[in-house]
N, C-alpha and C positions, 0 to 999 in steps of 0.2 A: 504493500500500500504506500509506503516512504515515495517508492518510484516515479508511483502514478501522481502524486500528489504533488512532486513536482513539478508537472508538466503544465500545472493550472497555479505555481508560485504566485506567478506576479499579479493573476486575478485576488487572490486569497489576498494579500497582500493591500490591494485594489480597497476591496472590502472591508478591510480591517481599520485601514486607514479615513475609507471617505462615505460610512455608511452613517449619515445623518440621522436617516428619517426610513420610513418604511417606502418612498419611492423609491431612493438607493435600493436595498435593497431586493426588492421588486425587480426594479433595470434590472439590478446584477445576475439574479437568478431569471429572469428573462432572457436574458444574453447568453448564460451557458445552457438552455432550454435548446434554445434556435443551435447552438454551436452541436449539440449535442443530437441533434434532427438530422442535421443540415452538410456539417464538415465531413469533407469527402476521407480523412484520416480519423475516423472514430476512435481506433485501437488507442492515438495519442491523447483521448478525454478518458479515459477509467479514472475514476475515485478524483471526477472534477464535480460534483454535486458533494459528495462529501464535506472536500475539502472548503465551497463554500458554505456550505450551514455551520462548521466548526469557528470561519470568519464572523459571521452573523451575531452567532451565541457568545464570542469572547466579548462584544461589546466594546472593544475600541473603536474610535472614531476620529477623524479629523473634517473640520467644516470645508466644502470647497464649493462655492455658490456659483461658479461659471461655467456652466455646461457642458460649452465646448472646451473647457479645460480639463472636465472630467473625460470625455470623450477622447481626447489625446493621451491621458492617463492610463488608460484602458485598451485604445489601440499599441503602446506600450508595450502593457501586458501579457497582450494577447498574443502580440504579435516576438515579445520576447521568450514567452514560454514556448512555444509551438514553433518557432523558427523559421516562420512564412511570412511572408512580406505583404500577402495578399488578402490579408486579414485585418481590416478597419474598420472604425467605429466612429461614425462621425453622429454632431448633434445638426440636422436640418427640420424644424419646426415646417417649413415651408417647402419642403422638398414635393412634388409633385411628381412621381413615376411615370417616365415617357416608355410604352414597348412598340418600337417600330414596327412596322408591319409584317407578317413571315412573309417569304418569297411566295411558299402557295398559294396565299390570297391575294395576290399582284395577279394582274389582266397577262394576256400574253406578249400584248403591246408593250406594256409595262415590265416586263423581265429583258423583253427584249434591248428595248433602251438600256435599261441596267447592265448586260451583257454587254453592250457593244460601249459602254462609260468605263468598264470594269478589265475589258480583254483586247491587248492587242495581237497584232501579228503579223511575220513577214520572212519572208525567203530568203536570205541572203544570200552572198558570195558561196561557193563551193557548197550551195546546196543542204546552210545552213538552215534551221527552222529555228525562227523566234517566236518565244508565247510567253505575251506576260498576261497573268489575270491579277489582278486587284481585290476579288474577292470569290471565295471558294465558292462554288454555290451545293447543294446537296442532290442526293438523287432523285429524289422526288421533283425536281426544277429539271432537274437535267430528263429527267423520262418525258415533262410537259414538252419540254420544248424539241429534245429526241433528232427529229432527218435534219430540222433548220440550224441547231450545232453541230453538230456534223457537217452539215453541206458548208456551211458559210466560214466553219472554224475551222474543226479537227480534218476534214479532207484535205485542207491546203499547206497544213502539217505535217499531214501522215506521211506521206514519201518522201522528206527529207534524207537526207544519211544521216543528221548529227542535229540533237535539238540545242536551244537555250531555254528552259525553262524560267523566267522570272520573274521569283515572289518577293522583288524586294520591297513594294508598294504595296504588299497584301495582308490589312489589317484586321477580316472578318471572313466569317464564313460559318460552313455545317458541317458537323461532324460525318454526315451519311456523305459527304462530298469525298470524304479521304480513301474509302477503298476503288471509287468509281474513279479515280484519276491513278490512283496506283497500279490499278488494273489495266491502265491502259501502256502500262512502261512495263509490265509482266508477261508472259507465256501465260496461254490460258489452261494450262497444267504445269505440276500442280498448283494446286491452292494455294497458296501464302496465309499463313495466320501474322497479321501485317501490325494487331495493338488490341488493347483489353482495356475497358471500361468500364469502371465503377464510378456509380451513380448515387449518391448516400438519401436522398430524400425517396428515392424509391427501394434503397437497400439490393439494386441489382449490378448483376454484372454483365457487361456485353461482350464479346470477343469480335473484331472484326478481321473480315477474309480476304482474299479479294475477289473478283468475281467470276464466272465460268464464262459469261455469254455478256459482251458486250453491241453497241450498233458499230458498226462498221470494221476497220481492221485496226489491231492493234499496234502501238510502236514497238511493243516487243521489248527483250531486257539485250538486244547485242547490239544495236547501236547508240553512241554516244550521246549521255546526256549530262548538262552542267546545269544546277541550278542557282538562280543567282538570289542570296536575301540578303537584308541589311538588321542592321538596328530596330527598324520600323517593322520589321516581320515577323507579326502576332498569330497566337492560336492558330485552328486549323492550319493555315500556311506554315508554321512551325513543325505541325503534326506530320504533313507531306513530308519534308523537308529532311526531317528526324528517320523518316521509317526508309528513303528511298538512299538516304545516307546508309544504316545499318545494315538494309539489304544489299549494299554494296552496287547497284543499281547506278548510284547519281554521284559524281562530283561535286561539293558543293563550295561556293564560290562565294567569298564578299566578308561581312562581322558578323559578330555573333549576334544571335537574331533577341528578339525582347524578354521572349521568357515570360509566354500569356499562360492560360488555361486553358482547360479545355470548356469548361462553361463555368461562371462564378454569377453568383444571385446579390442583390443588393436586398435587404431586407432588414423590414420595419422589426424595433423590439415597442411589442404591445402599439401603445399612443404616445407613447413617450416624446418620438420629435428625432428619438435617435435609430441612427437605421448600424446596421453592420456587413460588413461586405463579406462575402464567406463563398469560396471554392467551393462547390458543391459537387465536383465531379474530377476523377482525376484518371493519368493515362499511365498504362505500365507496359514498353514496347516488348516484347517476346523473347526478338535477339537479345537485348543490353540489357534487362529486368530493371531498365530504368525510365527517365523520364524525359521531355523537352522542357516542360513546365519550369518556372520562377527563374531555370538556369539558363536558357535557351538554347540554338541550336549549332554548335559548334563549326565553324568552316573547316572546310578541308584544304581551301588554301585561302589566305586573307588578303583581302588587298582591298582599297579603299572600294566603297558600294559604286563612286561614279566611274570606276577602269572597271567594275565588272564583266561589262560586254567583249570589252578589248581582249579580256584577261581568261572569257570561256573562251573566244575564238583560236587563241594561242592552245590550250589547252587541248581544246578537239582535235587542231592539228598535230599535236604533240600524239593523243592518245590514238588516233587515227592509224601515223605513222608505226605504232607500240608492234602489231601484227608482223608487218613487211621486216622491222627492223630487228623483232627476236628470231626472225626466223634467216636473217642473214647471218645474224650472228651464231646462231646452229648450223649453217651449210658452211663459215670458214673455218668454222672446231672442227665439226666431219672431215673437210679434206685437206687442214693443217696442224691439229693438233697434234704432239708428238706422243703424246701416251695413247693408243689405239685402244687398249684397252679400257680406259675411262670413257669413251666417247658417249656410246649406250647409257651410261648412267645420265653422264652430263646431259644428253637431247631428251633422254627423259623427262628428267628435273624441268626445264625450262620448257620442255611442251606441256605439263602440269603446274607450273608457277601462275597466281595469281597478282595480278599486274594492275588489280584495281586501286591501288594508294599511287600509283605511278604518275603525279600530274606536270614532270619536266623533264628534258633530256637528264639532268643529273639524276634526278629520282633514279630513272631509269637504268643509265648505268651503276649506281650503287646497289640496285636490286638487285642486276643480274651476276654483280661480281658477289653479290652474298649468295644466291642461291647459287652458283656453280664450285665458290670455296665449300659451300655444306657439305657438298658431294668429294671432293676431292682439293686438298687444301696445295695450291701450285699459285705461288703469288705470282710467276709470271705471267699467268691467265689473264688478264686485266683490260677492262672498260674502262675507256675513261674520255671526257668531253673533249673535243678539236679545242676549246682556250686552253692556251698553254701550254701547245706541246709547241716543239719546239722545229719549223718549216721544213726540216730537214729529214723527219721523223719519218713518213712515207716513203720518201725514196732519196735512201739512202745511197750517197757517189762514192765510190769505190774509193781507198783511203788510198791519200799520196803518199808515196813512199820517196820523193824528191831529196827529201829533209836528210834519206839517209848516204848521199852522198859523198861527201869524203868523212865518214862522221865514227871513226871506231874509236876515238877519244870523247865528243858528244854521247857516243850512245853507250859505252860500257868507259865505267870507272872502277878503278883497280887500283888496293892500298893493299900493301902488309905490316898488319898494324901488331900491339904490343902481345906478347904470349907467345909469337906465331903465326898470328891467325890470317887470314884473307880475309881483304873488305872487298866485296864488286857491287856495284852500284850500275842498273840500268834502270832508263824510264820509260820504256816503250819497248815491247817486242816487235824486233821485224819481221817482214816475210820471210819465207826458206830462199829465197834468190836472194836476196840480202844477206843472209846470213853464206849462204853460198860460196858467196863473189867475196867476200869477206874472210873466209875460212881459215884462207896462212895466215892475216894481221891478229883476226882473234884469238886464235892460238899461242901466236906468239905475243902476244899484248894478256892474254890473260891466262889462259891454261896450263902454259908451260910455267910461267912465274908464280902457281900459286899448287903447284903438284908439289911441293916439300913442307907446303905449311901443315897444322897441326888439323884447323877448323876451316871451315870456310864463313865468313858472312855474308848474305845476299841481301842488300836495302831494295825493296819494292816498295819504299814508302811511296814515293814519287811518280810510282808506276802508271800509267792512266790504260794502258792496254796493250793494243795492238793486234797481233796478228794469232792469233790461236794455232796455225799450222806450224810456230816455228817451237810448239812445245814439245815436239818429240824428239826433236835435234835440241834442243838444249837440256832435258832432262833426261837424255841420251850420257852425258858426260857426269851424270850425279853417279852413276852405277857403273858396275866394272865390263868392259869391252863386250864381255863373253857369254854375260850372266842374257840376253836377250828377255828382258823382262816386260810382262803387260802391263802398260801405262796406263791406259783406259782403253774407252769405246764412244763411238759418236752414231746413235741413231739418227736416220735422215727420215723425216717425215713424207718428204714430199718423194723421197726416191725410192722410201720403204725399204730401206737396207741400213744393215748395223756394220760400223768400218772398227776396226780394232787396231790400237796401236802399241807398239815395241819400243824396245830403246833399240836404235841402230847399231849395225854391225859395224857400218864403214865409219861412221866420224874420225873425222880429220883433227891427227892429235893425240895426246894421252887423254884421258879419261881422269878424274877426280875420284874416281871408282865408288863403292858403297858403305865404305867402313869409316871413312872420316864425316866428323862430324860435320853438318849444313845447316845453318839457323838463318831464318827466313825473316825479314822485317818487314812491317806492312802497317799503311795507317788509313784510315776513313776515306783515301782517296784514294789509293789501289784498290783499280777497278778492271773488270774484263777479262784479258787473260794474264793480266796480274796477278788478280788475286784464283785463275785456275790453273797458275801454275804454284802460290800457295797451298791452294786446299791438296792437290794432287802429292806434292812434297809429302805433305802429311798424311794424307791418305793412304800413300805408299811407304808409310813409316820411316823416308829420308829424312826429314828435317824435322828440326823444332820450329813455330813461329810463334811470332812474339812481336806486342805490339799494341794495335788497336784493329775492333772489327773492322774485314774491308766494306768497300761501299752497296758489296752485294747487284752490281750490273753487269748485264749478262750478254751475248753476243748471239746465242744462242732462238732469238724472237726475231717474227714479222710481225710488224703492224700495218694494219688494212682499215681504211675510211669504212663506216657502216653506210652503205649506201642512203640517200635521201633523208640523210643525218647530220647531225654535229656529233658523230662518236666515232672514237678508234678504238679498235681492239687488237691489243698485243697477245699475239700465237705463239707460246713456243712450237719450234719447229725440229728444233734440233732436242734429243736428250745426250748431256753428258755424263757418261756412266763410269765410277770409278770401277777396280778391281774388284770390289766387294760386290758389285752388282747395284748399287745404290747409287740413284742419279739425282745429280745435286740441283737441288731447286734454288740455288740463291740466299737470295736473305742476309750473304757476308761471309767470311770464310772467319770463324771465332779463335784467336791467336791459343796455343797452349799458353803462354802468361799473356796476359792482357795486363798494357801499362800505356802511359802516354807515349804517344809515336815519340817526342823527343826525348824518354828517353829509354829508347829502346835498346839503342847502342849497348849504354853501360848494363841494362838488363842481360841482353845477351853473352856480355863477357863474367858476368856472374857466373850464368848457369853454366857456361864452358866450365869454370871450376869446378862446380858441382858436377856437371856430367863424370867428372874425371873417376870418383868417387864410387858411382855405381856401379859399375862390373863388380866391387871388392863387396859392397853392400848387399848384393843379390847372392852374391855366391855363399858369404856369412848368413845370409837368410835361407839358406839352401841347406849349408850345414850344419846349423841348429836347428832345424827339422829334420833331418836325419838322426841327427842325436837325440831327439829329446820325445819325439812326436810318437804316440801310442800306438802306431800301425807302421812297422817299418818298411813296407813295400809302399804303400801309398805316399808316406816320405819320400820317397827315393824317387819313385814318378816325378811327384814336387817339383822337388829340385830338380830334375833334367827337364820338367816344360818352365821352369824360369830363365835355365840357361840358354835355353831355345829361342823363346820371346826378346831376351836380351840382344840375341844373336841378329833376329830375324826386326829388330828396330824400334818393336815396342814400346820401348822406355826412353826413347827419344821425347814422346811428350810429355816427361817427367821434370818438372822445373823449379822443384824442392823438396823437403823433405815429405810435406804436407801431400803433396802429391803421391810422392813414394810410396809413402803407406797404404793410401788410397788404393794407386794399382797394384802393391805388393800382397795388399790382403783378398782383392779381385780375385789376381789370378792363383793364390793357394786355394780358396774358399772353393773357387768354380770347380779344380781339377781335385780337389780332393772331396768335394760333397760335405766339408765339415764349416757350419756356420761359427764355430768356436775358433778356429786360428783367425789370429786377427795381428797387424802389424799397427804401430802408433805411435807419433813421436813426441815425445816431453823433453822442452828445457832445462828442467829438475829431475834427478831419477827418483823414478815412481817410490812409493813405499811399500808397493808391492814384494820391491825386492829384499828387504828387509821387516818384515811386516812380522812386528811381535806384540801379541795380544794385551793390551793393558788393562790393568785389576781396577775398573771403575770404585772410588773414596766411597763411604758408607752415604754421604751426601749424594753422591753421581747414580746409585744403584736406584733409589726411589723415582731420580726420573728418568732412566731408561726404562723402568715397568710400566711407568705411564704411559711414556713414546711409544711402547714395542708392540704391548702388550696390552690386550683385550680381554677381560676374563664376566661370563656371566653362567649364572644359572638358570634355564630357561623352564617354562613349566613342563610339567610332566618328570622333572627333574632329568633335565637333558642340560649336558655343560656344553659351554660354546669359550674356544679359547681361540684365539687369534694372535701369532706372533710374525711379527713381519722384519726379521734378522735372525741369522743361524750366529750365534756369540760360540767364541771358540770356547772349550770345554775347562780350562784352566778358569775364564771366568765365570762358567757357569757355577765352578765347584766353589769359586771364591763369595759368589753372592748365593749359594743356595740356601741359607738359612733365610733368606730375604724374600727369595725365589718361593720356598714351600710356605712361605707366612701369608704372602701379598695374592701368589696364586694356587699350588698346587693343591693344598690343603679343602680351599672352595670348591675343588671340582672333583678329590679324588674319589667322593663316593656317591657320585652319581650313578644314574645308572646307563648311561652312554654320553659318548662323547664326540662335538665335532670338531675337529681339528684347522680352523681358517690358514690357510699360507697361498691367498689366493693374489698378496700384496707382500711376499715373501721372494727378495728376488735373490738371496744366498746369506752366504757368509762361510765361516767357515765348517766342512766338512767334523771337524773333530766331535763336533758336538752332536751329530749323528747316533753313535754306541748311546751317549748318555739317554736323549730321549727316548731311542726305543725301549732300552732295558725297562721303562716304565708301562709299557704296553705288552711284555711276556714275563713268565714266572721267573723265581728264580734259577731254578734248574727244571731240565739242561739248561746251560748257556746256547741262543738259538746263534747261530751261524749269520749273519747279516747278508755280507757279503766279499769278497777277494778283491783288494787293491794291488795291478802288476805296477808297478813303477819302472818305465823305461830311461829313467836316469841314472835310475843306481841297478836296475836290474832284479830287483827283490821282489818279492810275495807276499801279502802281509793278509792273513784270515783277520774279517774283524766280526768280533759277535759283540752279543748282552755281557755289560759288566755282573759278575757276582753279587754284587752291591752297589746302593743306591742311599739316598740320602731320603728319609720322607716312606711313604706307605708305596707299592706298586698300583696302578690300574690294575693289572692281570690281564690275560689273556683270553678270558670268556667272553668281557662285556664288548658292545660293537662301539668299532669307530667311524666313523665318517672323514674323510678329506678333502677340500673345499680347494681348486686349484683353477689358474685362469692362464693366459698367454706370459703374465709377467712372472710366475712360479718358476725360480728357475736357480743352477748353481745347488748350493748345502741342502734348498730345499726342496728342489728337486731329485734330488737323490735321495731323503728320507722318505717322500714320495712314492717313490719306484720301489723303495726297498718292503713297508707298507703294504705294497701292492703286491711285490712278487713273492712274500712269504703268508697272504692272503691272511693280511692282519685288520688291512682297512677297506672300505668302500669307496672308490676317488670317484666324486663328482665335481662338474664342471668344464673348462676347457684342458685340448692339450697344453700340457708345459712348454718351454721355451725350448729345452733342448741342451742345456749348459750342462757344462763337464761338472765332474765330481770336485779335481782339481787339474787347475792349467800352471804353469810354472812362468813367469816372465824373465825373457834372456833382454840381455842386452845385445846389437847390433854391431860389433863392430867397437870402436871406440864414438860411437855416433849417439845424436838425441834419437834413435830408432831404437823400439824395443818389439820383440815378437812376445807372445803372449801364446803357447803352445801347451795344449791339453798331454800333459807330461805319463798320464795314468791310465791304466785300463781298468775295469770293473767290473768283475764278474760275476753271475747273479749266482748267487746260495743254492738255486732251486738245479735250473740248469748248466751251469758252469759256463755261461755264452759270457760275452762280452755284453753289456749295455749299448743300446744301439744310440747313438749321433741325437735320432731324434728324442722327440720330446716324450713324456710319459701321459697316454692314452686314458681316458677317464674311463671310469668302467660305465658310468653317467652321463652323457653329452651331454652339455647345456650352457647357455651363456651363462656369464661369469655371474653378473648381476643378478642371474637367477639360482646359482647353486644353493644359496640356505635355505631358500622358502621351498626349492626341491629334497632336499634332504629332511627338514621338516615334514613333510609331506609324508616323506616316504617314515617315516619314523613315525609320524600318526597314523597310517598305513597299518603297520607293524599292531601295534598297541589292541585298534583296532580289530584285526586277526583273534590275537592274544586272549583278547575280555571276550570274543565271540566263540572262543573254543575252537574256532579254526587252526 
């Protein structure tokens, strides 16, 4: 009731304040009478008669002797509790109600006048159709008057290609008018359910359709319609406007329109003098479950109401154009797009795309580059408007190659800078007949003078392109004479053939060969076959690059005018395909370090140091997996596919430690299937490697019980213990008088127990013997399970201690174990062990998968440490090893649901129990 009662505030309010005399309140409960008849949103008066009689009865009052002050008071009110604007309350003593006359009871002389006052029309250029009407008329007008609309209007209409509908001067009309004109821009199948009308003084509701049978022919919904409204565009004409917008039907053109009713009543309260203006009828359109009313009717393109004419006619010719221009646009993808096999999807997409929000060339092309990225994401695909491309764009003139003239000092620069190293610096790739003709100066200007250095560096900062054909003859000389190696590949769309390319046999010269290092510079302006002779470097695991992303332009597209358009559309035509199969789309070729172009230099002569490094680092990571790692065949693998990788160039995009680790822990993880080896570098050495348990102060122990540890006893007398860290066993033993006071004591004589470690992600193993011994007898001592140690080579059986500190659980009553993805490490292993000596019930998800215990080496004398599962463990029951993966719920279930299922299952249980089952 609080709710309702708000809705009617500011009347209460009203009445509290200005009830004099018993005309007050008379009016007032007069007014919410009529409101309460009358208002087409009833559901928003509930508990409004209430809340004024409770106004009435408190007896406050304030005098306000001016009428119409009170009446502004009141609209207020009304209008502030209810949120409608079309709700007033004035005081007119004198007010006289004019009701014009209906259209029915006009002569036919007399409609017809009005018709021809109210509508105009006219043909235009390219067989435009203009119709503006001024006021809607309804069906019953439109039946009287029937052949003579028709003949003298709608015929001269009907055969346009493209209407202008405009309602911008259309401030009246009837509601039965809105299916009769909708029905004439519709197929007379199906039906259209086009608005729904509720009417509150009759308490009905009407649904309207559109029609089956109209006189003469109809426009139909495939040719172009724009309607134009303004500001001044009331009711019904809202209503058109509104529905033929949602049914996607109409463009509409010009400002947002008034935001009328659908019918509102002006009405007297009692004799009073004061009338109230009240919506009595309102609209709910089908498609939007919404309204035109108070808000009006939104344009779909705005532009002032006096260019509307101007601004549909652009339009129609735009949307006209829409047909011809998607369908050029699928006949240059079909016979130049380089992926063949996207093509079907792509002509699908855009002969299924709906193109009704489309009202300009840009529209148009941003559509169609979204729906062709949906399908297949190739940013060279690309639409885009004739401003702004740049004259030359279409037909492109074959590049001069003049410039390279006497020019092997211009176009290749050559330093031997500090270390050793080779600096070459070129800006432009030439043709192969330039490089040709050039052959003995290059060679001896750069090849021969840089065969002794250690590294080579190549600046492409500056590079802007060039010629793509001259990348096989210059990354011919990255590799050694002999090794005849596949560069890539170049699909030709238009010739439907794939060309493959080598590094050459004949080049003219020594070779640079494969095994010295090549680091590539590149900045935001190396573009074209700059930066494809970049990505290829790297792609084929020669060089490092470093730098900043290139500019991502490709050489590889045609762009074709869209006929009887302002659009171009860029084709790739070409795919270039590296080694791996994978054809590069662009977008930049992304540097292995990414730094600013200026100062890439000093970046590069970094990482030469560091390159120096890894061979020594990989092989130390090779041999401390051999030594240390729990499967020594799978070690051994390891290590020879790192030396391999190494061998084969890999670790060329390695360009610090940070890195290292990264592909170091890659490539063990991937070839040995163990998600536990892991490489990682720290500044500080870890404490891993010295890691000795320390005896928490009599202070420190109270709040680690709080932190860890969760302890309740739930009804039915079922314990629930939750500890989320495995404390090594020295401190378990140091605080267990603490330990059996705070917890174990509350739960040992329950009569089941659940065990949470669903937020338990290890700690140390030690502590394993201790807690189970609490879940089996004293004797025998049960056999846990066998740790092999493959660094010292030992055996170690580990069972139940003889002794415990505090009472045992035993071995009869059931326990429950509650485990999720993060279970993992000490507690995962108590877990497994639980499980496989069929002590516990595991519910919830698999665990993580973590070793029992991993040992952390050190790298070398480096910040690199490997972290290698040093232990085998073999299970008590079957003497297997424990398997990599994680430990298997006997349970399924999400995490967040294992207590309320283990509850279950334990009322379940009980259940049975009391029943004699």
């Amino acid at each position: 009731m609080a709710g309702t009662v708000r809705v009617f505030a500011l009347i209460t309010v009203a009445c509290r304040v200005l009830l004099v005399n018993s005309f007050q309140s008379a009016l007032v409960l007069d007014m919410a009478k009529i409101l309460l008849d009358n208002y087409c949103f009833p559901e928003n008066l509930v508990g409004m008669q209430e809340a004024i009689q409770q106004a009435i009865s408190s007896g406050e009052i304030l005098h306000i002797s001016d009428r119409k002050t009170l009446a502004a008071v009141l609209t207020a009110g009304v209008q502030g509790a209810l949120n409608d604007p079309r709700l007033t309350v004035s005081y007119e003593p004198n007010y006289i109600p004019i009701t014009p006359p209906a259209l029915q009871s006009l002569s036919t002389e007399q409609l017809i006048r009005l018709i021809r006052n109210t509508v105009k029309l006219e043909v235009m250029d390219n067989n435009v159709g203009y119709l503006r009407i001024d006021r809607i008329i309804g069906q019953e007008t439109a039946s009287k008057l029937g052949r003579l609309l028709h003949d003298n209007i709608w015929k001269k209409v009907a055969d346009t290609s493209a209407m202008i509908f405009d309602l911008r001067f259309s401030t009246a009309g009837e509601l039965s008018g809105l299916p009769y004109i909708v029905s004439y821009f519709s197929d007379s199948e199906p039906l259209l359910h086009i608005d729904t009308i509720y009417e509150r003084p009759t308490n009905t509701t009407e649904e309207l359709w559109t029609m089956p049978t109209l006189l003469g022919e109809r426009y139909g919904k495939r040719k172009e319609l724009v309607v134009l409204i303004s500001k001044r565009t009331m009711g019904i004409a809202e209503a058109v406007a509104y529905v033929l917008k949602h049914l996607k039907r109409a463009v509409i053109v010009g400002e947002r329109s008034a935001g009328g009713s659908v019918k509102v009543e002006k009405l007297t309260v009692g004799d009073s003098g004061f009338y109230i203006t009240v919506p009595v009828a309102r609209s709910v359109n089908p498609v939007t479950g919404q309204s035109w009313e108070v808000n009006g009717v939104s344009p779909s393109v705005t532009v002032n109401p006096k260019e509307g004419i101007a601004k549909a006619k652009t339009l129609i010719a735009v949307r006209k154009a829409l047909p011809k221009a998607v369908k050029r646009v699928s006949d240059i993808i079909k016979q130049f797009y380089s992926f063949k096999d996207k093509i079907p999807a792509l002509l699908n997409q855009l002969g299924k795309t709906d193109f009704f929000t489309v009202v300009s060339e840009e529209d148009l092309a941003a559509k169609l580059n979204y729906e062709l990225q949906l399908i297949f994401e190739d940013p060279r695909l690309n639409i885009k408007t004739m401003r702004g491309l740049s004259d030359n764009v279409l037909d492109a003139t074959p590049e001069d190659h003049s410039s390279f003239g006497n020019l092997i000092d211009p176009l290749l620069k050559l330093e031997i800078v500090s270390g050793n190293n080779g600096y070459l610096r070129f800006d432009r790739f030439p043709t192969p007949a330039i490089l040709i003709e050039l052959e003995d100066r290059i060679q001896e200007k750069v090849w021969q003078p840089v065969q002794d250095t250690e590294n080579l560096i190549i600046d492409l900062r500056y590079n802007t392109g060039g010629s793509t054909e001259a990348l096989p003859i210059l990354l011919s000389y990255m590799f050694d004479t002999s090794s005849n190696t596949h560069l890539f590949s170049i699909y030709d769309s238009i010739r439907n053939m794939t060309a493959d390319f080598h590094t050459l046999p004949n080049i003219a010269g020594p070779s640079y060969g494969s095994r010295k290092g090549i680091y590539i510079l590149t900045s935001y302006y190396t573009a074209e076959a700059g930066e494809e002779f970049a990505y290829l470097m790297q792609s084929l695991h020669r060089g490092t690059v470093i730098g900043e992303i290139t500019s991502g332009t490709l050489l590889h597209s045609k762009t074709f005018q869209v006929e009887e358009t302002n659009l171009a559309i860029t084709v790739p035509i070409l795919n270039f395909i590296d080694i791996h199969g994978e054809c590069w789309l662009g977008g930049g070729v992304v540097p292995d370090a990414i730094v600013l172009a200026e100062d890439a230099v000093e970046r590069a002569h970094e990482i030469i140091v560091f390159h120096k490094d890894i061979q020594a680092l990989v092989q130390e990571a090779g041999d401390l997996l051999e030594k240390h790692y729990t499967v020594p065949e799978v070690a051994a693998k390891v290590s020879r596919l790192l030396q391999s990788k190494l061998a084969e160039g890999l670790y060329r995009s390695v360009v610090d430690y940070e890195s290292l680790a990264s592909q170091l822990t890659a490539d063990l993880q991937e070839t040995s299937d163990d998600h536990r080896l892991h490489i990682f570098y720290c500044e500080t050495e870890p404490e891993t490697l010295h890691d000795v348990p320390k005896i928490p102060s009599p202070e420190e122990v109270g709040f680690i019980i709080d932190a860890l540890v969760i302890v309740e006893v739930m009804s039915g007398n079922i314990g629930y213990l939750r500890f989320d860290m495995m404390e090594d066993i020295k401190v378990l033993r140091a605080i267990g008088p603490q330990l059996l006071k705070a917890v174990w004591n509350k739960l040992v004589n329950t009569d089941m127990l659940i065990i949470d470690v669903r937020y338990n992600t290890g700690g140390y193993s030690t502590a394993i013997p201790l807690i189970c011994t609490y879940f089996f007898d004293a004797q025998p001592l049960k056999h846990l399970y066998t740790i092999v140690d493959r660094s010292t080579t030992t055996s170690t059986k580990v069972t139940t201690l003889p002794e415990v500190l505090g009472q045992r659980y035993g071995s009869q009553k059931d326990i429950y174990i509650l485990t999720s993805h993060m279970t993992g490490s000490a507690a995962e292993a108590f877990t497994r062990t639980m499980k496989d000596l069929k002590r516990a019930t595991v519910i919830g998800e698999p665990t993580i998968g973590g070793a029992l215990s991993s040992g952390t080496y050190q790298i070398g004398n480096s910040i690199l440490y490997a972290s290698i599962p040093n232990r085998a463990v073999l299970s008590a029951v079957t003497g297997k090893a424990w398997r990599v993966s994680g430990v298997e719920p006997h349970i399924a279930v999400q995490a967040n649901d294992a207590l309320n299922v283990a509850q279950k299952i334990i009322g379940t249980m009980h259940q049975k129990k009391n029943s004699g089952k």
